[in-house]
N, C-alpha and C positions, 0 to 999 in steps of 0.2 A: 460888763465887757463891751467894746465899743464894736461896732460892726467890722473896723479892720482885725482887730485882734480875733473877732469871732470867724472872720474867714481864714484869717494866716493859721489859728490853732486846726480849722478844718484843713486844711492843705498839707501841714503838718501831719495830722492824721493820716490823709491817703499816704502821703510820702514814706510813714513810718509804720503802716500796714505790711507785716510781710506777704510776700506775689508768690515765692519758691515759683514751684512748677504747673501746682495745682490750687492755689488760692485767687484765681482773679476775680469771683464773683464778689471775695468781700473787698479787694481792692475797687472793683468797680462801683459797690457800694459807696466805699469812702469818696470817689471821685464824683459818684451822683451830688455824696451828700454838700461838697461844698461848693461845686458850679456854680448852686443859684447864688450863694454870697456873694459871690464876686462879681457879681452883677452890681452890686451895689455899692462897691468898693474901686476905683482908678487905680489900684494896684498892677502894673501888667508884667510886674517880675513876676507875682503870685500866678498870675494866669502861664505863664512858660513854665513855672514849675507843675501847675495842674496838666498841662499839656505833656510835659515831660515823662509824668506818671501815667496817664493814657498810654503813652507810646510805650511803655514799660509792659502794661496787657497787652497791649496788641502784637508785640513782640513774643510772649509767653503763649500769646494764642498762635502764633506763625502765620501772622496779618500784616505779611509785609508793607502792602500796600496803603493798611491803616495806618501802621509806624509811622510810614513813611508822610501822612498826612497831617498825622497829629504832631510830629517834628517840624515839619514845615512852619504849622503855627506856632509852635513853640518857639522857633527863632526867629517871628514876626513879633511876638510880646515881650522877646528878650533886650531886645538894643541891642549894648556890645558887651554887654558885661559875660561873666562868667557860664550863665545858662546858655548863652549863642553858642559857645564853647561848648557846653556838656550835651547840646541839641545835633551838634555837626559829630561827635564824637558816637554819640548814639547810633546816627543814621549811619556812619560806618560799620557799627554792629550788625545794624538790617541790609545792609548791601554784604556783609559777611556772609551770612546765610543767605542772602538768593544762590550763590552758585559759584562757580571757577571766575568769570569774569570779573563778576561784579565786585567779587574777593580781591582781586588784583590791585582794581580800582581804589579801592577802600584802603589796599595796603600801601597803595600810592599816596594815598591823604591823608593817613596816618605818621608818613615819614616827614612830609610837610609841615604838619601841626606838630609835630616833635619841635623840629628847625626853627619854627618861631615861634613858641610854645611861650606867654608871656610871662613874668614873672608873677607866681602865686604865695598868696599869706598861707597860712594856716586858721583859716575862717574854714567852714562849712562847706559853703559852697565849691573853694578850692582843694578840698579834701573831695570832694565830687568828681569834678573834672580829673584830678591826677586818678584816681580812681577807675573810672570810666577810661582813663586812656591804658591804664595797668590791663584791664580787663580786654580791650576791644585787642591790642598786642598779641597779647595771651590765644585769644581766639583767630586770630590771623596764624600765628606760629602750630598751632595742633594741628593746622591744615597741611601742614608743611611733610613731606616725609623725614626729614631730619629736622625736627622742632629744634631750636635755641633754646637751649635750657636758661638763658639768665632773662626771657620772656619769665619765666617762672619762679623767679626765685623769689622775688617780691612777694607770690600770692599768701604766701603763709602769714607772714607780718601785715596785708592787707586783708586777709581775712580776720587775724587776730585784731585788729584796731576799725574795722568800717564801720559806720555813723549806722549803717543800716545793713537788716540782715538779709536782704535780698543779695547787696556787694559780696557779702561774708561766704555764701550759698554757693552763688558764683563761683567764686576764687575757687573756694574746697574741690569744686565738680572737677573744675581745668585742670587742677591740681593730680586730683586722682588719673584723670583720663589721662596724660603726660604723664605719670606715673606707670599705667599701664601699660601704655606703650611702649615705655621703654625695659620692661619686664620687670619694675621697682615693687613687688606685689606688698611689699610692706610699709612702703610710701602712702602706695591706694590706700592700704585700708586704713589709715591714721587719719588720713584726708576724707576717706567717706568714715567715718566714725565723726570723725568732726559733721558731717554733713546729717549724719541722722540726729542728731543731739540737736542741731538748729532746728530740724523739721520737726522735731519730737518735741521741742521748746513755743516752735509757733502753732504748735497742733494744728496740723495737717498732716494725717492719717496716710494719707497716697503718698506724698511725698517721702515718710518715714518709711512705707515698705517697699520704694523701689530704691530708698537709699539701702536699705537691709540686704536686700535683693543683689544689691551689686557689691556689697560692703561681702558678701557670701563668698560671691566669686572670687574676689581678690585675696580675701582668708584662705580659701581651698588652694588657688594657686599657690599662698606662699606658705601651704603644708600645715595647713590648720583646721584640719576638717570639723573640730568638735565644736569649735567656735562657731565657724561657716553653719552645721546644721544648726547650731544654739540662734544664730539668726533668721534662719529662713523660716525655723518653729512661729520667733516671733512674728516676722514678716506674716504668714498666715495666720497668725491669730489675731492681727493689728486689722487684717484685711478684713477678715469675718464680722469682726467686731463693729467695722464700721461701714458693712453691706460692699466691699468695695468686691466684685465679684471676678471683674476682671485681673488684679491684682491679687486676688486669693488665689487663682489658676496659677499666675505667674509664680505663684512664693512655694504652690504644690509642684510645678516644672522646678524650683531652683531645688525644694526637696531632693527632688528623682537625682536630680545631677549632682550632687555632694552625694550620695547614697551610691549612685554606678560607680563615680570615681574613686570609692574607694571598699570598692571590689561587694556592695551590698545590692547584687541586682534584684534577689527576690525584691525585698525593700522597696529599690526604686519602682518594681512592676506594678507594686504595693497602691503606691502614690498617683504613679500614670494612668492606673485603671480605677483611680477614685478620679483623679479628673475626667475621665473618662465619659462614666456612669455620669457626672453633674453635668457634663456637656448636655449629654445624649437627653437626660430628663428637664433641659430647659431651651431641648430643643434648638443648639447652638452645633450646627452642622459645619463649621471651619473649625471651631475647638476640639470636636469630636474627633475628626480626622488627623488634628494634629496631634492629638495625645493617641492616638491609634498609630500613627508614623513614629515616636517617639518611643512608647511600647515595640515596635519591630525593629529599631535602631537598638534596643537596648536586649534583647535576644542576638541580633549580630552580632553585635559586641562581645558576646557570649558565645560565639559560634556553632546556636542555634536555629539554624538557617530554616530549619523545619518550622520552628514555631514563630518566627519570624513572618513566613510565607502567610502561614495560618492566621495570623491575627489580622492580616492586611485584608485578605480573603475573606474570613468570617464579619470582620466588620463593615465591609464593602458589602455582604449580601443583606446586612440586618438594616443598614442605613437604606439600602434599595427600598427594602419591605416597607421600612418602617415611611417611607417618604412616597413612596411609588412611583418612584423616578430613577433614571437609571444615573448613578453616580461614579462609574467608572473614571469620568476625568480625574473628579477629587483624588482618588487611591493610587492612581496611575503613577504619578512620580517616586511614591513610595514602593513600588512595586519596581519602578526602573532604577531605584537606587539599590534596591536589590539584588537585581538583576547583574548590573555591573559591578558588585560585590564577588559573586561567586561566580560569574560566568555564564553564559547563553547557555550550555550543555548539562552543567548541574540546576541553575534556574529552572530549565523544562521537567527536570526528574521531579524535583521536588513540586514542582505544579501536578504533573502526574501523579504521584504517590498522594499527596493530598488530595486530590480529586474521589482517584480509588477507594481509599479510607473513606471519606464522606458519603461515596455509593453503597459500601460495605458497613456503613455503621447501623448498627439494630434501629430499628422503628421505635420509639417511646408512646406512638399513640395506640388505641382501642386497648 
């Protein structure tokens, strides 16, 4: 193989490495790997497309400012061909996420480069670019309070036919979210069903269980709770399986919430006080707290306002002990959402009566 072919098949590689959400280490891998080739190679399409796939991480990572550096050079090694295009297209993506403004802007340059938008083959490259400009639309329009649905109509067919499954990834997510929004809960889940099948295809384990995670939600909303819990099972056993521990909490929270919503609270208390107990024993004082606030959410809901009080209480005094510091802020909000649940006058009662009970409870010690 001649030194060009051995860099283009490396570029190839990172380009066709799938990024999802949570793959950039081997993306960045592939980018390591072929840089030094093209050292040796006058190619400088090849180098805007390595640039291109940079900008790809560092977007994934929410490095704006790297994006935006690695774009830069990217349409210094492009000329005018097509990558100058898919590099200006891109950076409209990353001034999408900076914010309201920069969004504006971006939707300003996007109606331009529609307007003169050259005439494209059906090569690679321009399956890219119309691609990339499907996508950057799509994410301008969900910003919108009233999205344009024919931003979206496309993503289906451009999920179903993209060169690469980052595009395909994409598409599905937009898809679902505009589905959600506009209360399509059967949309969602067809589009995140598509979405775990790609994550589950690229094996990327995180990816697959916050695709599960949300593919849960959108099942229970549109009245499918057996399915919903049939996901969320997997979703934590996908997480465990591959040490992912914050994403195991999360797929134990989406448990709790399929289980409350459809009227199983022992169940969900079941679930929140095993997250709970994993917090507490790995010494994870925001998770603890939050599955103790989520525990007293899920007694209100039951209007258990007693044992709601209690759990915020008891675990505000164990996390003191256990820490030797005073943690009232932490519990405080949980306490004030309480509060403004049942009113200033029944609040104090139930502070009182539980107080008196804990005075009044028998000794366990000598």
């Amino acid at each position: 193989m001649s030194r060009e072919a051995e860099a283009r098949a490396a570029v190839e590689r990172a380009e066709s490495e799938p990024l999802l959400g949570h793959r950039a280490a081997a993306v960045r891998a592939a980018i390591d790997a072929a840089a030094p080739l093209l050292d040796a190679v006058p190619d400088e399409e090849l180098r805007a497309r390595l640039m291109l796939r940079l900008a790809d991480v560092k977007l994934a990572e929410s490095d704006w400012a790297g994006a935006d550096r690695a774009l830069e050079a990217a349409a210094r090694h492009a000329g005018d061909g097509p990558f100058k295009l898919l590099a200006a297209l891109r950076a409209c993506r990353v001034a999408i996420r900076r914010g309201p403004a920069q969004r504006a802007e971006a939707e300003q340059l996007l109606v331009a480069t529609v307007e003169r938008l050259p005439q494209l083959g059906s090569d690679l490259s321009s399956q890219r670019v119309l691609a990339e400009l499907a996508l950057a639309i799509a994410e301008v329009e969900i910003h919108h309070d009233e999205p344009d649905a024919s931003a979206f109509r496309s993503l289906d067919e451009l999920a179903a036919g993209a060169p690469y499954v980052d595009t395909a990834f994409t598409a599905r997510q937009l898809s679902a979210t505009f589905a959600l929004g506009r209360g399509d809960a059967q949309a969602a889940a067809r589009a995140l069903k598509a979405t775990v099948k790609l994550a589950a295809d690229a094996s990327s384990p995180a990816d697959e269980v916050e695709a599960r995670i949300a593919l849960a939600a959108a099942l229970l909303a549109g009245g499918h709770a057996d399915e919903a819990a049939h996901h969320t099972k997997l979703a934590k056993e996908r997480a465990a399986e591959h040490g992912l521990a914050d994403l195991e909490a999360a797929a134990t929270l989406a448990q709790a919430g399929v289980l409350a919503q459809t009227g199983k609270t022992a169940n969900a208390l079941d679930r929140v006080l095993e997250l709970a107990r994993t917090a507490a024993a790995n010494g994870n004082a925001t998770q603890y707290v939050a599955a103790v606030g989520i525990m007293a959410e899920l007694y209100a809901n039951a209007h258990d306002y007693v044992s709601a009080f209690r759990t915020v209480a008891e675990a505000h005094r164990a996390l003191s002990q256990a820490t030797g510091s005073d943690t009232t802020a932490l519990f405080r909000p949980h306490l004030a959402r309480l509060r403004d649940r049942v009113g200033e006058e029944r609040f104090a009662q139930i502070a009182a009566d539980v107080d008196r009970a804990n005075r009044h409870k028998p000794s366990t010690s000598g």
